[in-house]
C-alpha positions as a LaTeX table, in Angstrom:
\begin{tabular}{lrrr}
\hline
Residue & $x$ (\AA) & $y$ (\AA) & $z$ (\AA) \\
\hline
Unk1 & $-29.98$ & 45.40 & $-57.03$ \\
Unk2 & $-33.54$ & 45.42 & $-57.52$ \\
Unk3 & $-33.28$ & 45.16 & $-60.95$ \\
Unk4 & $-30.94$ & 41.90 & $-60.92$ \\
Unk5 & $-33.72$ & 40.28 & $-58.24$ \\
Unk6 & $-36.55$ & 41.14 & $-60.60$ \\
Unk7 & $-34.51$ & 39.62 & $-63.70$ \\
Unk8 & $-33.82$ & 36.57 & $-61.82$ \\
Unk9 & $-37.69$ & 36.44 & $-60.67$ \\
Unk10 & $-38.32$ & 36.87 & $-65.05$ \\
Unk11 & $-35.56$ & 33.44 & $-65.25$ \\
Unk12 & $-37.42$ & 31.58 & $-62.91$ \\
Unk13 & $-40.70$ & 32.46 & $-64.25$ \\
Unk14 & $-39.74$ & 31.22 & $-67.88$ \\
Unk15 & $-38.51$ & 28.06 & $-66.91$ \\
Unk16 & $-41.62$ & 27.41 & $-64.84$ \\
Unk17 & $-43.90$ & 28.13 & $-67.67$ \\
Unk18 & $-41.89$ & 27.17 & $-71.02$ \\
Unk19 & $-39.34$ & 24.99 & $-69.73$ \\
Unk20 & $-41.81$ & 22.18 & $-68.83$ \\
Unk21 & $-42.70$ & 19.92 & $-71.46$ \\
Unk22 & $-44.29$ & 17.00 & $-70.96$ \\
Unk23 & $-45.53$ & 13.88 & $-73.67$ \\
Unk24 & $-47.80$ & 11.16 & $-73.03$ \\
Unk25 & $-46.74$ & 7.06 & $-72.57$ \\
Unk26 & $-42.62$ & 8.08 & $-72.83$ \\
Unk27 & $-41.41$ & 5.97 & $-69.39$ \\
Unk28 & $-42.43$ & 2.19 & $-69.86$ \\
Unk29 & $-41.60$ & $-0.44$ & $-67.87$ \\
Unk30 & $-41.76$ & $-4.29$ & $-68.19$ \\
Unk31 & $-39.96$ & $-7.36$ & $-66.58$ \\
Unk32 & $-40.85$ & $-11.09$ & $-66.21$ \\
Unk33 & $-42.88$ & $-12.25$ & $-63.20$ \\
Unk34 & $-41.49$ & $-15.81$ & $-62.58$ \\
Unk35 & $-41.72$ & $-18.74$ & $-59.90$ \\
Unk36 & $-38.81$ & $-21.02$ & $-58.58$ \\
Unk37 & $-38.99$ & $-23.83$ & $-57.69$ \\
Unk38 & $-36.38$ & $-23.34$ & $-54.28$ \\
Unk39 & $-35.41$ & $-19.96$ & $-52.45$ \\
Unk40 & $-31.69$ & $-19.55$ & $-51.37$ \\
Unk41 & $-31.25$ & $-18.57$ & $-47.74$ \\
Unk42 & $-29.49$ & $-15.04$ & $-46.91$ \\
Unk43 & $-26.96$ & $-17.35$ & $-45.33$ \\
Unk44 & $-25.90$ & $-18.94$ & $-48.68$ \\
Unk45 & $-25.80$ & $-15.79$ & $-50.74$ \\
Unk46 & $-22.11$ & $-15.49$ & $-49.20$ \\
Unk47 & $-19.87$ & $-18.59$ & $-48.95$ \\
Unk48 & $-17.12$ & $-18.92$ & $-47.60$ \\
Unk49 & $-14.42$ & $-21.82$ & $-47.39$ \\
Unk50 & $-11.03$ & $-21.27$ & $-45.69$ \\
Unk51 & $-8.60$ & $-23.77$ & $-46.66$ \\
Unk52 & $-6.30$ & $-23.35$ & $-43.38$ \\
Unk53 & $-2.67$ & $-23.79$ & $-43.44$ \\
Unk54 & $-1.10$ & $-26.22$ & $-46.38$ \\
Unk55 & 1.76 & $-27.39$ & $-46.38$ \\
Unk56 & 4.24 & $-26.92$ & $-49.28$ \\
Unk57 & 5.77 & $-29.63$ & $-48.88$ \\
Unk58 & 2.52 & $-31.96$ & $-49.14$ \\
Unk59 & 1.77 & $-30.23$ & $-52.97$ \\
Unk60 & 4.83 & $-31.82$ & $-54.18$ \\
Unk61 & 4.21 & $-34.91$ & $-52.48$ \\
Unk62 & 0.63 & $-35.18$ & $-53.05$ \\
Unk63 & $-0.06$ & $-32.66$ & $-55.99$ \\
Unk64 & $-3.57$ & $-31.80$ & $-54.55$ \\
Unk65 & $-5.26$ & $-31.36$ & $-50.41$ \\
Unk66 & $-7.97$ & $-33.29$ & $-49.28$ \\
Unk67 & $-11.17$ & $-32.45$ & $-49.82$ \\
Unk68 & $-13.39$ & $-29.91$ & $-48.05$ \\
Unk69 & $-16.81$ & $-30.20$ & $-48.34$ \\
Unk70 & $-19.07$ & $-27.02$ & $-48.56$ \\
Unk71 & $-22.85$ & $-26.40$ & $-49.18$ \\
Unk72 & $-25.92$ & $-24.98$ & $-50.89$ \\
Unk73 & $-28.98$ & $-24.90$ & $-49.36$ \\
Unk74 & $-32.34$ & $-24.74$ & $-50.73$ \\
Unk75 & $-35.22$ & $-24.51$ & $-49.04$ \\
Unk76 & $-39.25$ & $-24.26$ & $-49.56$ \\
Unk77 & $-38.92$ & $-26.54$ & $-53.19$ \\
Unk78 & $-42.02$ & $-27.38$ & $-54.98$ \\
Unk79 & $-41.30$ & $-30.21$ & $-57.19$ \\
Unk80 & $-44.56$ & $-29.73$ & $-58.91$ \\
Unk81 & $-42.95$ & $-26.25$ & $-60.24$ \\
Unk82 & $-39.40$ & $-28.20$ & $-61.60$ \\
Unk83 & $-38.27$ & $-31.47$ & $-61.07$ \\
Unk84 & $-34.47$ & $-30.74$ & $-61.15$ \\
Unk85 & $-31.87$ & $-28.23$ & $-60.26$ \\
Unk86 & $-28.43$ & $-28.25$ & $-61.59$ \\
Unk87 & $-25.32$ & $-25.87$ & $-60.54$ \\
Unk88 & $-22.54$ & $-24.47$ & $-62.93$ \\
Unk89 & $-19.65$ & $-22.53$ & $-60.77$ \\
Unk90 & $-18.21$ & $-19.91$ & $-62.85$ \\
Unk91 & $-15.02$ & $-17.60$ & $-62.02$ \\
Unk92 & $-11.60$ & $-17.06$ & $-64.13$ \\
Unk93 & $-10.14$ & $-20.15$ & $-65.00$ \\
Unk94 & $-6.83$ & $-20.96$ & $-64.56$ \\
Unk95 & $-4.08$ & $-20.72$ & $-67.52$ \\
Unk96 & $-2.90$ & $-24.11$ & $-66.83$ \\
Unk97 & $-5.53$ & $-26.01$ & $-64.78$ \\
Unk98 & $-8.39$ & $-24.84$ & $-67.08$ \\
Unk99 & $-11.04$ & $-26.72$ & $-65.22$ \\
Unk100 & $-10.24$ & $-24.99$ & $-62.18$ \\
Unk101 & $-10.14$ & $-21.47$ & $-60.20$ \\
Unk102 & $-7.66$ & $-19.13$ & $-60.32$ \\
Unk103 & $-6.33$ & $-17.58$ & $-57.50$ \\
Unk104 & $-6.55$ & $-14.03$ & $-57.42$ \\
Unk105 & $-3.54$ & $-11.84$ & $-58.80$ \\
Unk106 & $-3.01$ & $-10.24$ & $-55.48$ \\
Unk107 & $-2.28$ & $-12.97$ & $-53.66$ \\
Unk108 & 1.54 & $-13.98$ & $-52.67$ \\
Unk109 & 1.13 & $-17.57$ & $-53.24$ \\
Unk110 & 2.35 & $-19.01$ & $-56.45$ \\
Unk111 & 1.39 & $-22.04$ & $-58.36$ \\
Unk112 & $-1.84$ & $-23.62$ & $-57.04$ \\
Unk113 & $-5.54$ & $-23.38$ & $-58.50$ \\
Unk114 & $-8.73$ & $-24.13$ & $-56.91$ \\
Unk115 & $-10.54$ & $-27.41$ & $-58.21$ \\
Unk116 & $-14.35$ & $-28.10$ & $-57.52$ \\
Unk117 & $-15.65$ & $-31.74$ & $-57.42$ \\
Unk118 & $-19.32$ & $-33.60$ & $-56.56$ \\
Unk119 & $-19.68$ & $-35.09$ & $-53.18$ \\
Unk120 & $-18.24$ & $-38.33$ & $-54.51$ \\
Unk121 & $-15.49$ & $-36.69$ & $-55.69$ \\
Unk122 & $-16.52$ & $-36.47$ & $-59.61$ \\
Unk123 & $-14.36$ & $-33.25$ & $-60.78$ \\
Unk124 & $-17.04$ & $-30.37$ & $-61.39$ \\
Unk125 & $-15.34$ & $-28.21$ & $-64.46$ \\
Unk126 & $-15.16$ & $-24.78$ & $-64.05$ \\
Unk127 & $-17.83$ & $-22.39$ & $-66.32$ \\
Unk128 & $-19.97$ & $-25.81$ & $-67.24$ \\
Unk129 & $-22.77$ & $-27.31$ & $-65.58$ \\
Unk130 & $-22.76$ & $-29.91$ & $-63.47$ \\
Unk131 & $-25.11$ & $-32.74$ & $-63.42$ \\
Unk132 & $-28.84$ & $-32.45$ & $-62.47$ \\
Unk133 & $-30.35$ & $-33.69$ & $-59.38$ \\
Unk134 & $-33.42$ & $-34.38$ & $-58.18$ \\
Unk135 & $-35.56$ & $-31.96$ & $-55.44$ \\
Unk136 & $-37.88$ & $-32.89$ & $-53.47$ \\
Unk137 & $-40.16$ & $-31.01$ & $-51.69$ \\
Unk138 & $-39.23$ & $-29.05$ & $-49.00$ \\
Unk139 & $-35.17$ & $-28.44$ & $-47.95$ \\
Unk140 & $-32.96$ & $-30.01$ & $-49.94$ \\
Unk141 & $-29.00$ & $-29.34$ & $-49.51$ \\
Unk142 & $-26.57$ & $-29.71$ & $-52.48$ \\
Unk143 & $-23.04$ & $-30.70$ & $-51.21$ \\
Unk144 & $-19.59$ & $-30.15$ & $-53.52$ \\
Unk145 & $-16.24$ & $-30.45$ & $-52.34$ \\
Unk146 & $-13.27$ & $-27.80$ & $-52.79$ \\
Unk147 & $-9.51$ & $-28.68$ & $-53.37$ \\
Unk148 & $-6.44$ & $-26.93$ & $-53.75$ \\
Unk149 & $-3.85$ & $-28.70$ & $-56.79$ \\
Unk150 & $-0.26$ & $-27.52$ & $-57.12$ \\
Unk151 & $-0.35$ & $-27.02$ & $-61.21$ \\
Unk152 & 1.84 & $-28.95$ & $-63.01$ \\
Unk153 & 4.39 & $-25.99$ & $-64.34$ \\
Unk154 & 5.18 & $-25.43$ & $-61.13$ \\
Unk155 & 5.39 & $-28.61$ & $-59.36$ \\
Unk156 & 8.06 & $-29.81$ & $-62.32$ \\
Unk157 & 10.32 & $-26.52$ & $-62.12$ \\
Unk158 & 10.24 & $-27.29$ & $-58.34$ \\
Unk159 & 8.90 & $-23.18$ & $-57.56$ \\
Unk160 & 5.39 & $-23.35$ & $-56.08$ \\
Unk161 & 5.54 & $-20.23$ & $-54.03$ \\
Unk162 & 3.84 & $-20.27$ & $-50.19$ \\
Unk163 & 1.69 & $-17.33$ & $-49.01$ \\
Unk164 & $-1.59$ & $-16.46$ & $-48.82$ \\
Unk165 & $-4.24$ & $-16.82$ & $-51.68$ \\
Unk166 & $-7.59$ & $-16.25$ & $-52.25$ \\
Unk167 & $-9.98$ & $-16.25$ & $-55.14$ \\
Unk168 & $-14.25$ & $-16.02$ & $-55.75$ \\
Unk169 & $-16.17$ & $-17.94$ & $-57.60$ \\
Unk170 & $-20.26$ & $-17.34$ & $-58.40$ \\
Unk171 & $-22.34$ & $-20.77$ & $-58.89$ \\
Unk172 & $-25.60$ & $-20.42$ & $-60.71$ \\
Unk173 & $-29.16$ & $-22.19$ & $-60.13$ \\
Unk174 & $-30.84$ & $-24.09$ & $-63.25$ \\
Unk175 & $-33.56$ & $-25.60$ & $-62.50$ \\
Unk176 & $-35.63$ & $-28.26$ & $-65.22$ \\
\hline
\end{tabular}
């Protein structure tokens, strides 16, 4: 036994000493130090909009819901920084309703996509960026609306399929 501790004592020893190596300037580091014009709350990092209960029966009748509005808020903007901010919503587009959202695979309902539209109802295309608008200094809050539209495949073979759906979307600042 003593001669297995005393071997293991030599191991140690070896890698303290010879096993170290060690070469000047190898780890370097580097990254852009930048300054926007608007922080995003905590609050907005996470949106959520909950559709309710739709009826079937209004899809076929009316191919899309109403509107619901949702927003983004930015706060602390310095105009003298940029001018203008601009959002593009990105996420998997739908086969059929290109422009729009999918829903997620997992969910049970059938036939419907997500559309995205400026607060006067000008359709916002999914994965392209919207218009600019102006900031001014201080809070400013950027308002969209969210729909849900029965695609056409589906409204014409008469099988839109109810359940529950889901789907997320990411929307990304650019500011001019």
């Amino acid at each position: 036994m003593k001669m297995k501790l005393c071997l293991l004592c030599a191991v140690v020893n070896m890698a303290l000493t010879h096993g170290v190596f060690a070469a000047e300037d190898n780890v370097h580091f580097s990254g852009a130090l930048v300054s926007e014009p608007c922080t995003l709350p905590d609050t907005d990092a996470d949106i959520k909009l909950d559709f309710g209960s739709i009826i079937k029966k209004s899809l076929y009748e009316y191919q899309r819901t109403m509107s619901k509005p949702f927003e983004i808020h930015l706060q602390d903007c310095d105009p003298s920084l940029m001018q203008t901010v601009s959002v593009t919503f990105q996420g998997t587009a739908d086969a059929e309703l290109k422009d729009m959202l999918a829903i997620d695979a997992s969910s049970t309902a059938k036939g419907v996509a997500i559309g995205l539209e400026l607060a006067d109802g000008t359709p916002l295309p999914l994965n392209k960026a919207g218009p600019f608008s102006q900031l001014s200094a201080g809070n400013n809050t950027l308002t969209f609306n969210a729909y849900v539209q029965a695609k056409p495949g589906f409204l014409e073979n008469n099988n839109i399929v109810a359940g529950n759906f889901s789907t997320i979307g990411t929307f990304v600042l650019a500011y001019q």
